[in-house]
C-alpha positions as CSV (number, residue, x, y, z in Angstrom):
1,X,117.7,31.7,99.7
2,X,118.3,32.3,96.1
3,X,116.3,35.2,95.9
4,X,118.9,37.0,98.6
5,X,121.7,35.1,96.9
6,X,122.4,37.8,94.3
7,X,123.0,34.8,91.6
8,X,122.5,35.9,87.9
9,X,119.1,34.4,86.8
10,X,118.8,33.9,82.8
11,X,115.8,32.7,81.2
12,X,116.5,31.2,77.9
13,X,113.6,31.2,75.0
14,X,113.3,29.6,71.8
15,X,111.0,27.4,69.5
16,X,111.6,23.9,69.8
17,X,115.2,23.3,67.2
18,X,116.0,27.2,67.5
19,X,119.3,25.9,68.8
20,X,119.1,27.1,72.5
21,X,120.6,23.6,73.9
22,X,124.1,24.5,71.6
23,X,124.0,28.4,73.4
24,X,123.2,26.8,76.4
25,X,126.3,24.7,76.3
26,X,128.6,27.1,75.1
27,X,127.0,29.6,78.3
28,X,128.1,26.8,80.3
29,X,131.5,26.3,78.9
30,X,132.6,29.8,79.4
31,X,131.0,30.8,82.4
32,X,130.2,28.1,84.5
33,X,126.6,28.5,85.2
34,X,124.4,26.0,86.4
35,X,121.8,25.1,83.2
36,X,118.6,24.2,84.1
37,X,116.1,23.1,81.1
38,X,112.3,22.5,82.0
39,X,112.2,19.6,79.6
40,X,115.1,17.8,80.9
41,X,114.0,18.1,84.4
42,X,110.5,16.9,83.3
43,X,112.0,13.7,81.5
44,X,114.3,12.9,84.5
45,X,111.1,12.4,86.2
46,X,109.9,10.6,83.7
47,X,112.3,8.4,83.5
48,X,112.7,7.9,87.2
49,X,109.3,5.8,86.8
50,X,107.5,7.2,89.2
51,X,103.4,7.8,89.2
52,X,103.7,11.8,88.5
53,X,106.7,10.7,85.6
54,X,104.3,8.6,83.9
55,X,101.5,11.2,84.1
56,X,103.6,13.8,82.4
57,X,104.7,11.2,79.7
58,X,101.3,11.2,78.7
59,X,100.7,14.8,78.8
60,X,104.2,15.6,76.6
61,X,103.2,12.5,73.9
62,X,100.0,14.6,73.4
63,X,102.0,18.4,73.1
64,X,100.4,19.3,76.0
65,X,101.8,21.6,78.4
66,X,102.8,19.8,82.1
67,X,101.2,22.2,85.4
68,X,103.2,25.1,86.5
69,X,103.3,24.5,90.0
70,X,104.7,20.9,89.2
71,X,107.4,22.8,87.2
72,X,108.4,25.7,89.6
73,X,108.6,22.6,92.2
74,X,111.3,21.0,90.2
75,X,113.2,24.0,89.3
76,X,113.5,25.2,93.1
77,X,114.7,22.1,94.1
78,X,117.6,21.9,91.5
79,X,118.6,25.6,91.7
80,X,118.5,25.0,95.6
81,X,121.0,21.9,95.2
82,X,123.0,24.1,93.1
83,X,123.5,27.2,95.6
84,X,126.5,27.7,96.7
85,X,128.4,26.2,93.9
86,X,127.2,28.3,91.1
87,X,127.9,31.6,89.2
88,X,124.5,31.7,87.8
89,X,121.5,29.9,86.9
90,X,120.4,29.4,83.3
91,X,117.2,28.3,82.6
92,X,116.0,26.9,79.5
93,X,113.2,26.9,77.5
94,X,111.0,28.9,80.7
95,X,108.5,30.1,80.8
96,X,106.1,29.0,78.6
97,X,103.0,30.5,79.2
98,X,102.3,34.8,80.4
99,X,101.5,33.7,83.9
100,X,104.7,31.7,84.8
101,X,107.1,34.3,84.7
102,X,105.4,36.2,87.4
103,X,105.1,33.1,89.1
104,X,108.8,32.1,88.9
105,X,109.2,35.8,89.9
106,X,106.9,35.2,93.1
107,X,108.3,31.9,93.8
108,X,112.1,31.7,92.9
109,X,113.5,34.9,92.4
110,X,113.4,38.2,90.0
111,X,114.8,37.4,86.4
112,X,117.7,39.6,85.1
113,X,117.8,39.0,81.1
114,X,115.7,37.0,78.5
115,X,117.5,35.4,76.1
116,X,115.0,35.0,73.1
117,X,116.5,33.4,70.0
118,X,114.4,34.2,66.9
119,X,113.8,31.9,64.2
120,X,111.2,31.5,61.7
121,X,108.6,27.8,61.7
122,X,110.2,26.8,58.5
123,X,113.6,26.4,60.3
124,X,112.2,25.3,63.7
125,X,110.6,22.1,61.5
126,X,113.5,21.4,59.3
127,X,115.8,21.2,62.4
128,X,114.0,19.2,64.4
129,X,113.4,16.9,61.6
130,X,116.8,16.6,60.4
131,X,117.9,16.0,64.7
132,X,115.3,13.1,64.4
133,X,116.0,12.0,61.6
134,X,119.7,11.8,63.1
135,X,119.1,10.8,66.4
136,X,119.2,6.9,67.7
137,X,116.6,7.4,70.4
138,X,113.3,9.1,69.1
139,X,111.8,11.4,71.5
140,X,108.1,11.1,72.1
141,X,107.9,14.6,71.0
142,X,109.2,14.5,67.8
143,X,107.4,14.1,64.8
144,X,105.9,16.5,62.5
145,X,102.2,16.8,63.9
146,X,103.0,17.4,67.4
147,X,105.9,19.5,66.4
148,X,103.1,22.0,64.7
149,X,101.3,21.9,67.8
150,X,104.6,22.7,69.7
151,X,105.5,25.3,67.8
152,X,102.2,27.1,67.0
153,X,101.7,27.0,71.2
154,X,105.3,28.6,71.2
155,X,104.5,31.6,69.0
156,X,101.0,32.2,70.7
157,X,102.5,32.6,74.4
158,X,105.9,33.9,73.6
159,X,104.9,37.1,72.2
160,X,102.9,37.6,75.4
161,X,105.5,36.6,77.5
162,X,108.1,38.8,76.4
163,X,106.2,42.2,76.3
164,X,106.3,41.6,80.6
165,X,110.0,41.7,80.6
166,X,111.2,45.2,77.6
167,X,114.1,46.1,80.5
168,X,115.0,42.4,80.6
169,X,114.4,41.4,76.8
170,X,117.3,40.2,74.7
171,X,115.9,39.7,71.4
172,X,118.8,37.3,69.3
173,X,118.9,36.4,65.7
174,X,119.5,32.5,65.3
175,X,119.3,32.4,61.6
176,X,123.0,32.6,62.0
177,X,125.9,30.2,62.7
178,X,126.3,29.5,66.1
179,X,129.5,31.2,66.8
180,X,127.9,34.8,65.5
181,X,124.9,34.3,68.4
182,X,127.5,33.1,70.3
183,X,129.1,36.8,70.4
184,X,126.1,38.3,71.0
185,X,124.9,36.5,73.9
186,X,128.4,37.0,75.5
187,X,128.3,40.9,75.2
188,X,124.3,40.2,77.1
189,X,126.1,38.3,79.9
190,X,129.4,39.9,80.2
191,X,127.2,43.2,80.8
192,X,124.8,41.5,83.1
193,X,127.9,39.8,85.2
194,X,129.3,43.5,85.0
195,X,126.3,44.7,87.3
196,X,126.8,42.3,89.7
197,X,129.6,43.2,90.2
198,X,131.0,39.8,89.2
199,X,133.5,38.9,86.8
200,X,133.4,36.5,83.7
C-alpha cells in the first residue's frame, strides 16, 4: 500500500511553461524519484488508441479539464508499479482543481510538500510560445487561445488549491534561472527526506 509505504509524496504546481518539467528532471537526477506528470499519463493513453484515449484527445484540444476519477485511476496504477523501487513519488502538474487534492488524499495517500513555482501570464505565454515555436511536433494544446484558457483556469483553481495545504505549501519564485530554483527546491526536499528519516 503506498499510503503505509512511508514514500515521500510531492505534488508539483505551475502554469503551463512555468518550467516545472526542467525541476522535475533535475528532482529526478539527484534524487531518484519516480516522476509522475498527469498530462503525460493522459497522452500515453492517448496515444495508446484506445476508446477512453481518443475521448480525452478531444476534451484536452478543447482546454478542457479530463474527470478526476479517470486521473486518480491512472496515477495509482503507475505509483503502484513503481513501489518498491522508488525513493519518492513526484507528481506533476496535480491537482488541478480544490476537490482533487482531498481526493488524492482519500484515494492515494497524504501529500507531504507542494511545490508551487510562481510566475506571472506574460511569461507563461512567451514560454510556451517560444517551446512551440521550437518544437518539431505541435501539441494539440499549444497555441495562443487555448493557452489563455489554460492559464486563466490555472490561476482560478490554484489559489484555492493551495490555501488547503499552508503546512505543506512551498511557494518558489521561477522568474529566475533554473539553477537558483534549483537550490531552493533542494533545501524543500533535503528537509522533507530529513523527516523521513531518509537520506538524499
Amino acid at each position: 500500500m503506498i499510503r503505509d509505504s512511508n514514500v515521500p509524496i510531492i505534488w508539483v504546481l505551475g502554469g503551463p511553461g512555468c518550467g516545472k518539467g526542467t525541476q522535475c528532471e533535475k528532482i529526478v537526477a539527484k534524487y531518484n524519484f519516480s516522476h509522475f506528470s498527469t498530462g503525460d499519463l493522459l497522452r500515453d493513453e492517448v496515444a495508446s488508441g484506445s476508446d477512453q484515449g481518443k475521448e480525452l484527445q478531444e476534451m484536452m484540444k478543447k482546454g478542457l479539464l479530463v474527470s478526476n476519477e479517470t486521473v486518480l485511476k491512472l496515477l495509482e496504477a503507475a505509483m503502484t508499479k513503481a513501489l518498491g523501487g522508488t525513493v519518492g513519488y513526484l507528481i506533476d502538474g496535480y491537482p488541478r482543481e480544490p476537490a482533487q487534492g482531498p481526493e488524492f488524499e482519500k484515494f492515494i495517500a497524504p501529500v507531504d510538500i507542494v511545490l508551487y513555482f510562481e510566475c506571472s501570464n506574460e511569461t507563461l505565454v512567451a514560454r510556451i510560445m517560444k517551446r512551440a515555436s521550437e518544437s518539431a511536433t505541435v501539441r494539440a494544446d499549444d497555441n495562443e487561445e487555448t493557452l489563455k484558457t489554460r492559464i486563466a483556469t490555472f490561476r482560478e483553481n490554484t489559489e484555492k488549491i493551495l490555501v488547503q495545504y499552508p503546512t505543506q505549501l512551498r511557494r518558489i519564485n521561477a522568474e529566475r534561472a533554473p539553477e537558483e530554483i534549483f537550490a531552493e527546491v533542494e533545501k524543500s526536499i533535503d528537509e522533507l527526506l530529513a523527516k523521513k528519516g531518509k537520506k538524499a
